[in-house]
C-alpha positions, 0 to 999 in steps of 0.5 A: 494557369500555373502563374496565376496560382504562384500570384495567388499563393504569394498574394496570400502569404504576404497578405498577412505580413503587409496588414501586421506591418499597418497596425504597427505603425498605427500604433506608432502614430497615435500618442500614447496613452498613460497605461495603468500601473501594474499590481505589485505582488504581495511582500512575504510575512514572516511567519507566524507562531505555530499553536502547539501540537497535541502530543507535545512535551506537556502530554508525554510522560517523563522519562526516567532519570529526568525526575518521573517515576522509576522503572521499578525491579521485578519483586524478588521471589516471583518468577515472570510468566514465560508465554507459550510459544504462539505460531507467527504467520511466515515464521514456517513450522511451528515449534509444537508441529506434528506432520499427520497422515491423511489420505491423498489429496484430489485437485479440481479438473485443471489444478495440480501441486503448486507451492503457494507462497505468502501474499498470492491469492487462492483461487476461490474454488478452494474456498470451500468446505471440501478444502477448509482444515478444522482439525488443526489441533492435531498439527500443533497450529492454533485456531485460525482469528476471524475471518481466516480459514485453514486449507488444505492443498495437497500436502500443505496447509494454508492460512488464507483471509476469507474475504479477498483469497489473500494468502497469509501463512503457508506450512509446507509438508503438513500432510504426508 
């Protein structure tokens, strides 16, 4: 039994070689027909001129010193308008602002202090009217632009983007 499956495994494992070696050389012994030419790859175009751009030199305007129109002086006896002072987001406090007292902050069951950083997310709990700080005259802080809302937590005051809890500005020690 053991030597007719040796025979059978060597049968099958030249069988494929012995028919490979057959059509190579029937190949051989036909004559050879004349094959097709092979299609040559296109040659490389120079490029061409690009159209030009909008924006270019034609549409900008000169600058000064190359001919175009002069930077012209403030006039004399006018003193320019010095901007209030506006409060950037993480720029920390701002220079009007005033800590004010309130009384203590209650967390949600499960939340206690954690000091929010810019570019965290405010769970959404805290999105609602029972955090949200409208009296931010009394701090020094502006309004906040549409569709941001002050919040309080704990003792500071957050700038949150109502529509992804996306904090923006943070003012730590707000609330004392």
């Amino acid at each position: 039994m053991k030597k007719a499956v040796l025979f059978l495994s060597i049968a099958l494992i030249v069988a494929p070689d012995i028919a490979l070696a057959q059509q190579q050389q029937d190949r051989m012994q036909r004559p050879s027909q004349p094959q097709p030419p092979r299609p040559q790859p296109p040659k490389p175009q120079p490029p061409k001129p690009q159209p030009p751009r909008p924006g270019g030199p034609s549409v900008q305007p000169l600058r000064p010193g190359t001919g175009g129109p002069a930077i012209q002086p403030p006039r004399p006896g006018t003193r320019p308008v010095k901007p209030l002072p506006q409060h950037r987001p993480g720029a920390g406090r701002p220079p009007q602002f005033r800590p004010i007292h309130r009384p203590g902050f209650l967390y949600p069951h499960g939340y206690r202090y954690r000091r929010w950083t810019i570019g965290l997310l405010l769970p959404t709990i805290f999105l609602s009217t029972q955090y949200y700080y409208d009296d931010y005259a009394h701090l020094g802080v502006g309004a906040p632009p549409r569709g941001y809302r002050w919040v309080r937590y704990g003792p500071d005051l957050l700038l949150v983007r109502s529509r992804d809890r996306k904090i923006v500005d943070v003012i730590y020690g707000a609330f004392y």
